[in-house]
DOVEXMI-532894 format. One record per residue (C-alpha): x, y, z negated; residue number from 1. Coordinates in steps of 0.001 Angstrom, whole numbers, plus 500000, padded with zeros to 6 digits. Layout:
N
X, Y, Z, NUM
...
# end
This chain:
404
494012, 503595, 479978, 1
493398, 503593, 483798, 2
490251, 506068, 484315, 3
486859, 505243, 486721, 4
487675, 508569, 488009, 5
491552, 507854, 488922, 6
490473, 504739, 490689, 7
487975, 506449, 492250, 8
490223, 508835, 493595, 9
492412, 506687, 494689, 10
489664, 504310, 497283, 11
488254, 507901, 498507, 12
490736, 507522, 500692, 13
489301, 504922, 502619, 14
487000, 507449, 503702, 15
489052, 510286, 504735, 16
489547, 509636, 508218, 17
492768, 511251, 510240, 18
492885, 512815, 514266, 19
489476, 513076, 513493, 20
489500, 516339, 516136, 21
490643, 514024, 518607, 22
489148, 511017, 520734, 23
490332, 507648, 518978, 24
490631, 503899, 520065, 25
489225, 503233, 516517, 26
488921, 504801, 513276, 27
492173, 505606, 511438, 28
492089, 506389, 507796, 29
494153, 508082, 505009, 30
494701, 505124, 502858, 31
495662, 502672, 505780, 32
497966, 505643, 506965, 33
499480, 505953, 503817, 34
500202, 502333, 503125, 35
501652, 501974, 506053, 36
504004, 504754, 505004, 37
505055, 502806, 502220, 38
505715, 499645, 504371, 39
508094, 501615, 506278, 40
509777, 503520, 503165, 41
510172, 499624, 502124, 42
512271, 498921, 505597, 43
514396, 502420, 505085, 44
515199, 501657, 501928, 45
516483, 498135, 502124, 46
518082, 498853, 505000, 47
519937, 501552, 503250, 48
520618, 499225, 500678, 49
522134, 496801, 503104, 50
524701, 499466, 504536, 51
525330, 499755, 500398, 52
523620, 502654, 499351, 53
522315, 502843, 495667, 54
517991, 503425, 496015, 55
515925, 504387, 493498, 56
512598, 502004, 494053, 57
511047, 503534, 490850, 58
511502, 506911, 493149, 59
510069, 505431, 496271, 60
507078, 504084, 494512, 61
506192, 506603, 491971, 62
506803, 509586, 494347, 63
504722, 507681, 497583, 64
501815, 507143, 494851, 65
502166, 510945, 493803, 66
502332, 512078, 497369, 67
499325, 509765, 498030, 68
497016, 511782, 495354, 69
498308, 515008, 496354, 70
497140, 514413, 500311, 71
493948, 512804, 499081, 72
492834, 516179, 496889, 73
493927, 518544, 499150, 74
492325, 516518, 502758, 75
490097, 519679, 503553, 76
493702, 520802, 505220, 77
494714, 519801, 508476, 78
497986, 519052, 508623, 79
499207, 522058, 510183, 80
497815, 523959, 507889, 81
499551, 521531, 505377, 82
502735, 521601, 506825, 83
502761, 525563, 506451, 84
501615, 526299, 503526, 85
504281, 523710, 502238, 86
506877, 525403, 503841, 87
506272, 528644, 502236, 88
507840, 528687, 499080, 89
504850, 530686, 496901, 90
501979, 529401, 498692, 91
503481, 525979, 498057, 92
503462, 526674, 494270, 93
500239, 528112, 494290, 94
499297, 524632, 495819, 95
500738, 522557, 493430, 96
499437, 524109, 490942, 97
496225, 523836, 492310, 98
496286, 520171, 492762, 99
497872, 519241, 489232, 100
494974, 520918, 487763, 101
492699, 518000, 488888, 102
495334, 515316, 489128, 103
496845, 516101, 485408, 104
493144, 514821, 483372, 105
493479, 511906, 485138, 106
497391, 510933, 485061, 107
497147, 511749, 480984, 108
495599, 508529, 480306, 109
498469, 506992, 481600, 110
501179, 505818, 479058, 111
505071, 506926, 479632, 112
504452, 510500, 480846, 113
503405, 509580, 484167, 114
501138, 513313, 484648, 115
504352, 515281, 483771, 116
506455, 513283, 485845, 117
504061, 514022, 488904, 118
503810, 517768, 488063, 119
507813, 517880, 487923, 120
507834, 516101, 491212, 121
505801, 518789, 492709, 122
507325, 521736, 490557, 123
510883, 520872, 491167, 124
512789, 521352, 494839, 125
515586, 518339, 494289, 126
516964, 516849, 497119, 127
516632, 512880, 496153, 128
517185, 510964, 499321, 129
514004, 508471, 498087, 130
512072, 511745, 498871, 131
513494, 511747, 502775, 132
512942, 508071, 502761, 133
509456, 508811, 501905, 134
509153, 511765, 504435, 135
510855, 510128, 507114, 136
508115, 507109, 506612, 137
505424, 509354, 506677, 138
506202, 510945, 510259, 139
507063, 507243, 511487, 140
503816, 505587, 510481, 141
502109, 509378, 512243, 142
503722, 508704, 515065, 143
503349, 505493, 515127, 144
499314, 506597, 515356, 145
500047, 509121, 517511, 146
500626, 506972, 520094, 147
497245, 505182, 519912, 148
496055, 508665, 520191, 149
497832, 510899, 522753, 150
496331, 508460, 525574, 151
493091, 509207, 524702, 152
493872, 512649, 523993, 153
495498, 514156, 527301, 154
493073, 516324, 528469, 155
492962, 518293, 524999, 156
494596, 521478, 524541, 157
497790, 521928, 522619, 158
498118, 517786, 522607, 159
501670, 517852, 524052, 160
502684, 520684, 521150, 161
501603, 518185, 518842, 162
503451, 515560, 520458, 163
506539, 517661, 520021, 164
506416, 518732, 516615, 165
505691, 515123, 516002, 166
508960, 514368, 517656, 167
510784, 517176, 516290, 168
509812, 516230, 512379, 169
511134, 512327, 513023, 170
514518, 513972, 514316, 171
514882, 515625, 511527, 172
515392, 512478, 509780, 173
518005, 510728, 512320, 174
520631, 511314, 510279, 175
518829, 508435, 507853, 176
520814, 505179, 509317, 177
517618, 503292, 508672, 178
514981, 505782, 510415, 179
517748, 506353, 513796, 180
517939, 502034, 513945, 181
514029, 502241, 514027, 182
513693, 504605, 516496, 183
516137, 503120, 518969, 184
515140, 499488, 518620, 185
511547, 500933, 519140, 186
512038, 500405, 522969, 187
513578, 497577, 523276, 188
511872, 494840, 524914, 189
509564, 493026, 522016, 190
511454, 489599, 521374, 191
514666, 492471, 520354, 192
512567, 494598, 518272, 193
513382, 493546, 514830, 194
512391, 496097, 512332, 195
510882, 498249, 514582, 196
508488, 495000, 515654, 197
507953, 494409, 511670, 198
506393, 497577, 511026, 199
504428, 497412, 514420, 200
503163, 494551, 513366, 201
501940, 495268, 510143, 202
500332, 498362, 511085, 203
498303, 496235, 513284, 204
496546, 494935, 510089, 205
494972, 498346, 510226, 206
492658, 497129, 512569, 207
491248, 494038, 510781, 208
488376, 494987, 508869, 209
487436, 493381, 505520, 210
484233, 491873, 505044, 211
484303, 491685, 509092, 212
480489, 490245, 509344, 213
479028, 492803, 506751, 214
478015, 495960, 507270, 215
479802, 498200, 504380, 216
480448, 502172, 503662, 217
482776, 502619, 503706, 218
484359, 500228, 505977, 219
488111, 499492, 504593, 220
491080, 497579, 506571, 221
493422, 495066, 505841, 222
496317, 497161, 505526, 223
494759, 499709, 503500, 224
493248, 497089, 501040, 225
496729, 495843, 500378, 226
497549, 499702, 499645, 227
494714, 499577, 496799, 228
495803, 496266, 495015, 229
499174, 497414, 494888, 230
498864, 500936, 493308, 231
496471, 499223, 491460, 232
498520, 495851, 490242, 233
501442, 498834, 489855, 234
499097, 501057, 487078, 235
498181, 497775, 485160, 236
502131, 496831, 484588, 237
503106, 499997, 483924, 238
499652, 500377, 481030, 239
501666, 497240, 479709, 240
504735, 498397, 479354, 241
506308, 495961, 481885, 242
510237, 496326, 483030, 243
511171, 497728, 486094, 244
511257, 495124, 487882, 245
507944, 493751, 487071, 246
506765, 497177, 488135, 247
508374, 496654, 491274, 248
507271, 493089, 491993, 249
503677, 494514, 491208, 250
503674, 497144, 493536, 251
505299, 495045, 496510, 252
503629, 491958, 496174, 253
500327, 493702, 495985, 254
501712, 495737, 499440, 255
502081, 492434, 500862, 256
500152, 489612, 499798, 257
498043, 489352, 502260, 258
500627, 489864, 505092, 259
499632, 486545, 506590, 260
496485, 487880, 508168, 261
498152, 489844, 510264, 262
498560, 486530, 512304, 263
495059, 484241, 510439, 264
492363, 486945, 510271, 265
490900, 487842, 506647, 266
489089, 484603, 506220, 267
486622, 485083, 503169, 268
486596, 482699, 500408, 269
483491, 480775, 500677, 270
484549, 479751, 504292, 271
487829, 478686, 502486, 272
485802, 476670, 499650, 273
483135, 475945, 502314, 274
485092, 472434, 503731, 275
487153, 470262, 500854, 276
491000, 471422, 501675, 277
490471, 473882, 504175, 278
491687, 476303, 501688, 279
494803, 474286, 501450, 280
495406, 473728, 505089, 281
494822, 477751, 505741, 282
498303, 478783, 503352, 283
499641, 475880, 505217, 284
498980, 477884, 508480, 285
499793, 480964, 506967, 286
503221, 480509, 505580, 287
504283, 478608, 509214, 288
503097, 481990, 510925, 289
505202, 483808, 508497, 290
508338, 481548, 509394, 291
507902, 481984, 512989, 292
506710, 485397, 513319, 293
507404, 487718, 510604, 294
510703, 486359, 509329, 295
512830, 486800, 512659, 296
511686, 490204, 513129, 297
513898, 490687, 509257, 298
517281, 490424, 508259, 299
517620, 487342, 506941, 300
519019, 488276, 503064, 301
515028, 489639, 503152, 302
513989, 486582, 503785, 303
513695, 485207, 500469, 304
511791, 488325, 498703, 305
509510, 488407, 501123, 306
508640, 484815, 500871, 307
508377, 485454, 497452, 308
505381, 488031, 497371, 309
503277, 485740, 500369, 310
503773, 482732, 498549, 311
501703, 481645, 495337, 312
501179, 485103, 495509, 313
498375, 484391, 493027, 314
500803, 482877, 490377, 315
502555, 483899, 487351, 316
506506, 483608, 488714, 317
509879, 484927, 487079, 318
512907, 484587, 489676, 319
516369, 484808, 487613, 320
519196, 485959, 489829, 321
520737, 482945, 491124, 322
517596, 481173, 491742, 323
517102, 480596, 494935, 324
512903, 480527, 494656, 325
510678, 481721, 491792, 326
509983, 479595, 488929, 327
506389, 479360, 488696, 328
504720, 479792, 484747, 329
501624, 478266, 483568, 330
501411, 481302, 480761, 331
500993, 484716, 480876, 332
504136, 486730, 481612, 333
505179, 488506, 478307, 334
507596, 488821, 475708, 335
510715, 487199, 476379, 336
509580, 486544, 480203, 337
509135, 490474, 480452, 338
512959, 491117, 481041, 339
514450, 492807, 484244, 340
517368, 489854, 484720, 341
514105, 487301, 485314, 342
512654, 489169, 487782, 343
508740, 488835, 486869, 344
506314, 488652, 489031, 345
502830, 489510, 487919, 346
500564, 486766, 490083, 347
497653, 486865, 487950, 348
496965, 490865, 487928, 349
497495, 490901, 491464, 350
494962, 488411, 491890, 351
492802, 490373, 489140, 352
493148, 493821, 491281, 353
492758, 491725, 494829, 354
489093, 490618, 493352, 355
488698, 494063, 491411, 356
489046, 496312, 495168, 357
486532, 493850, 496821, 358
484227, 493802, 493535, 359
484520, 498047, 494436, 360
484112, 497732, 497501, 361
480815, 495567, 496863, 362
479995, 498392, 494314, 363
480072, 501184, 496454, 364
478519, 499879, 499593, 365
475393, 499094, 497448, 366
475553, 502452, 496062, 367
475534, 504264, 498818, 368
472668, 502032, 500247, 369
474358, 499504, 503074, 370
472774, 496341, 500879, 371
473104, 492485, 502305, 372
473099, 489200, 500460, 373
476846, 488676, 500381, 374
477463, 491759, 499003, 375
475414, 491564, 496315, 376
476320, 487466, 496095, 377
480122, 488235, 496062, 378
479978, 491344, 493383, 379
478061, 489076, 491103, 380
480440, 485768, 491238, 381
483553, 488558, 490776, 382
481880, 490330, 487830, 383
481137, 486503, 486346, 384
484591, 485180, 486663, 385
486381, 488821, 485090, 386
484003, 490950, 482964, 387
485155, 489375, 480013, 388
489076, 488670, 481271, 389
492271, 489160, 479670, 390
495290, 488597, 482106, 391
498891, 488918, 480833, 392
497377, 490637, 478089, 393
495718, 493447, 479930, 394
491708, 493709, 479534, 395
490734, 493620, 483307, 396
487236, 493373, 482216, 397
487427, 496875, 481473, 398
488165, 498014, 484886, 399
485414, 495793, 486137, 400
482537, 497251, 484067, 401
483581, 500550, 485363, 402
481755, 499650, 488612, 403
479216, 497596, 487583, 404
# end
């Protein structure tokens, strides 16, 4: 069973912040950094696909949410630090080690051999090109910060070392078709951007801020909230047992659901409910933004995925090959709709983990003291409509009374 103490672990990063040694625009985070990263390891490896190499998404997302743990225990480090000790084959061990020792109690739980799988990951030095996908997203969605920050950041010492090493680590990676395409569409004028404008884009949803009118601690963004439903909506499938590509579905249409405020805002729900089909006339809104400013910027065969996990995003789907939108189900997904050739799509326990990070969010502002009505008023409607739920047979109550 999913742990307090693993979810826990997981929304501390919301409070780690990064360049934190440097003058910054705004406040950039660990868990808006690293979900960014796995927007990007997205692009890389469809593009690869598309050029007809054979990627290992189970890879991509079950190494990115190892890697993810790993940075968050060990965030004392600066990255240099990091980068050396990493480098060095025993003190790299000796590190691993070190971190599986806390991150083993609370992978255990987990059904399938999930802790022994991450302590391989760590143990073993393969060469799986999902891992240089992963890499090569981490330096892009860096420098991709790094920019925001090197303006402020000229008079500081050392800042054009770090520039270069910056530079130097995405290089390393140009010999990935996807990562080279990135970097050389990256100045091109915007309308000819593409990709490069995609994941620009999206990490722009770093600087919406949830719960925008209330003051919270920690505050979270956008971008990294779509982060925690994901890895969340990800552990719940996998605690069922779900087929790969439910798993999959999970993870990516909790990494994008919410996509459309990149270009709408995050409008709360009771302005949605506050006016009889505003709600309504909002997705309306949304899903024309999305076909005239996020679907150009993607190949086209992309289109219809992505579609996929921003609409009725909320909704129990299965999407047989052949089909050319999802069928939507008025049932729990289960049994004979839990099948890899129908393409599941988990709508409900996305939904239950969208309202389960803002019920924690709720939680942990209160704890820590920052109190105000519609915190208070939004935690208790949450914990009313799921502290008893079951969705596609998994007890989200459960996870709810953790933070109550």
């Amino acid at each position: 069973m999913i742990t307090r103490s693993l979810i826990e672990l997981i929304f501390s990063a919301a409070s780690i912040e990064r360049w934190n040694d440097h003058p910054r625009p705004v406040q950039f985070t660990e868990m808006a950094k690293q979900a960014h990263k796995f927007v990007i390891a997205y692009v890389i490896g469809r593009y690869e696909e598309d050029r007809g190499a054979k990627v290992d998404w189970n890879a991509i997302i079950e190494g990115g949410v190892f890697e993810y743990l790993h940075r968050v225990v060990v965030t004392d480090i600066k990255p240099p630090v990091f980068h050396r000790l990493m480098a060095n084959e025993p003190q790299r061990k000796d590190l691993n080690r070190w971190v599986m020792d806390r991150l083993y109690p609370l992978l255990s739980p987990l059904p399938g051999g999930v802790a022994d799988r991450c302590r391989t990951y760590f143990d073993e030095d393969d060469h799986r090109v999902e891992k240089r996908y992963l890499q090569a997203a981490h330096y892009l969605a860096t420098k991709w910060e790094f920019e925001f920050i090197y303006g402020w950041s000229r008079p500081i010492f050392h800042i054009e070392r770090t520039k270069e090493e910056i530079e130097r680590q995405v290089k390393e990676h140009m010999d990935i078709e996807g990562v080279r395409q990135l970097i050389m569409s990256d100045s091109l004028p915007e309308s000819d951007r593409g990709l490069a404008g995609f994941i620009s884009l999206v990490g722009q949803l770093r600087f919406q801020k949830r719960w925008a009118q209330t003051p919270r601690i920690p505050q979270t963004s956008v971008l990294g909230h779509l982060l925690f439903v994901a890895v969340l909506s990800w552990l719940v499938v996998l605690e069922t047992g779900g087929c790969f590509r439910r798993r999959y579905n999970a993870f990516y249409g909790g990494l994008f659901h919410d996509l459309p405020e990149v270009l709408t805002r995050d409008i709360i729900s009771p302005v949605k409910r506050s006016v009889e089909g505003l709600d309504q006339l909002i997705k309306e809104l949304e899903m024309e933004a999305i076909a005239t400013d996020v679907l150009p910027l993607l190949p086209e065969s992309w289109h219809p995925e992505m579609l996929a996990f921003v609409k009725d995003e909320f909704e129990n789907r299965i999407w047989p090959k052949g089909q050319t939108t999802p069928t939507i189900l008025d049932q729990d997904i289960g049994g004979d709709q839990d099948r890899d050739e129908l393409n599941p799509i988990d709508g409900r326990i996305i939904e239950s983990c969208d309202k389960l990070t803002a019920f924690i969010e709720a939680s942990e502002s209160i704890r820590l003291g920052i109190k105000s009505n519609e915190l208070f008023e939004g935690k208790r409607s949450i914990y009313m409509r799921y502290a008893h739920k079951c969705v596609n047979d998994y007890p989200v109550g459960i996870l709810f009374d953790y933070f109550r």
